[in-house]
LUMLUM-46230 format. One record per residue (C-alpha): chain; x, y, z. Coordinates in nm, 3 decimals. Layout:
BEGIN
SITE chain      c1      c2      c3
SITE     A       X       Y       Z
...
END
This chain:
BEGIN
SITE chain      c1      c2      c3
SITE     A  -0.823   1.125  -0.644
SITE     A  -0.551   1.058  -0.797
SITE     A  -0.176   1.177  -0.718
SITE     A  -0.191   1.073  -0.366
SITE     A   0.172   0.890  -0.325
SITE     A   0.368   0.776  -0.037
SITE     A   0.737   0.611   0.019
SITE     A   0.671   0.412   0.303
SITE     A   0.944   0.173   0.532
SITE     A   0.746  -0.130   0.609
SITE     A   1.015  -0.304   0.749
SITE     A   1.150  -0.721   0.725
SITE     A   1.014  -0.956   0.914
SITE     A   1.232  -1.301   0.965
SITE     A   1.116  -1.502   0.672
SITE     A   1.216  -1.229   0.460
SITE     A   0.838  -1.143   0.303
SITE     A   0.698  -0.764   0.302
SITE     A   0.458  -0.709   0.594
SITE     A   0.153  -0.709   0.446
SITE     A  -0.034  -0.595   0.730
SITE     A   0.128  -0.337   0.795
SITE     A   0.147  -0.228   0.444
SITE     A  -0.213  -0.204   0.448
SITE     A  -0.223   0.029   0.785
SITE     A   0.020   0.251   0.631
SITE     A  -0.183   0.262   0.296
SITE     A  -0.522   0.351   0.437
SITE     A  -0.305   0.611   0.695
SITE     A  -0.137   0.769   0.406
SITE     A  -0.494   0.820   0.225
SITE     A  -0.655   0.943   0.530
SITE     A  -0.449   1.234   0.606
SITE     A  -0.336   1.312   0.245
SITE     A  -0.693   1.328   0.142
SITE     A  -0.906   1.292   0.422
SITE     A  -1.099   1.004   0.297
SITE     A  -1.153   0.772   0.490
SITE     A  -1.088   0.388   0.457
SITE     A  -1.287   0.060   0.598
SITE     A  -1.020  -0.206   0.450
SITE     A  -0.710  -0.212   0.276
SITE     A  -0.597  -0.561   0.119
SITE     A  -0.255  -0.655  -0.021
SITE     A  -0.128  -1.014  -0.153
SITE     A   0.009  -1.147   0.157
SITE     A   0.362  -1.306   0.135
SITE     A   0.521  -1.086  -0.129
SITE     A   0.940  -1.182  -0.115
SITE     A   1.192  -0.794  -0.040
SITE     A   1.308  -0.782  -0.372
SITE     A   1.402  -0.439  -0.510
SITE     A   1.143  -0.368  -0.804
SITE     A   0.847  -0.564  -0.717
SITE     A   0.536  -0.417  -0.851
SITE     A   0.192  -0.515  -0.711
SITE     A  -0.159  -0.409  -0.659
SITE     A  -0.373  -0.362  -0.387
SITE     A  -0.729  -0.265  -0.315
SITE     A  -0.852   0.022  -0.059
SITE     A  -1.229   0.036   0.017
SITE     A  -1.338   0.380   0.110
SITE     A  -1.611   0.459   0.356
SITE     A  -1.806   0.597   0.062
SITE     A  -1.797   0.290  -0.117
SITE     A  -1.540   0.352  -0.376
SITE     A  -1.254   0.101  -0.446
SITE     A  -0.985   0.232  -0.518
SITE     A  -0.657   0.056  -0.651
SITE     A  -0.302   0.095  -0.530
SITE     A   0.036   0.046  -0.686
SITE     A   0.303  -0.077  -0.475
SITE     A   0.656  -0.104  -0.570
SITE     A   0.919  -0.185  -0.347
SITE     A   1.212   0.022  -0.354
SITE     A   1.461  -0.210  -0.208
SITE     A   1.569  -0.514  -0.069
SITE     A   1.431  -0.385   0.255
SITE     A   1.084  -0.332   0.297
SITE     A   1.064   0.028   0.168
SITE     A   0.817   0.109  -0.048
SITE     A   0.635   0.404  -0.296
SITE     A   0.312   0.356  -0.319
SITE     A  -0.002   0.559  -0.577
SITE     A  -0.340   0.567  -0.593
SITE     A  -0.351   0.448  -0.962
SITE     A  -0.746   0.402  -1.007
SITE     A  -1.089   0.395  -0.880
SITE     A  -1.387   0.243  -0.911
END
């Protein structure tokens, strides 16, 4: 499964932390119709400052029970994002 990537805007919010929620839509979206797997729960560290660079996991269960792990790195200062499927278990 792997190679499935994504550059994603999720946007600022007013305190100046990366939407973690809707990180997570736009995760399990991306996997969905890039691979038509489909995903129960996607979860991200919540509160995560914009800051160009940033490099973080997060975890996407699959409705086949696989988990599969996601790279996130933020791209700039605001709220844009690449994202990879970088394992699975």
């Amino acid at each position: 499964m792997g190679g499935l990537l994504a550059l994603a805007a999720i946007g600022c919010n007013t305190t100046l932390t990366l939407d973690d929620t809707r990180l997570e839509q736009v995760i399990a979206t991306g996997i969905q119709t890039q691979a038509g797997v489909t995903v129960s729960s996607v979860a991200c560290p919540a509160d995560r400052p914009l800051r160009q660079g940033d490099t973080f996991d997060c975890t996407a269960a699959t409705a086949d029970g696989r988990t599969l792990r996601i790279t996130v790195t933020q791209t700039d200062s605001e709220g844009n994002v690449h994202w990879e499927i970088t394992g699975e278990s």
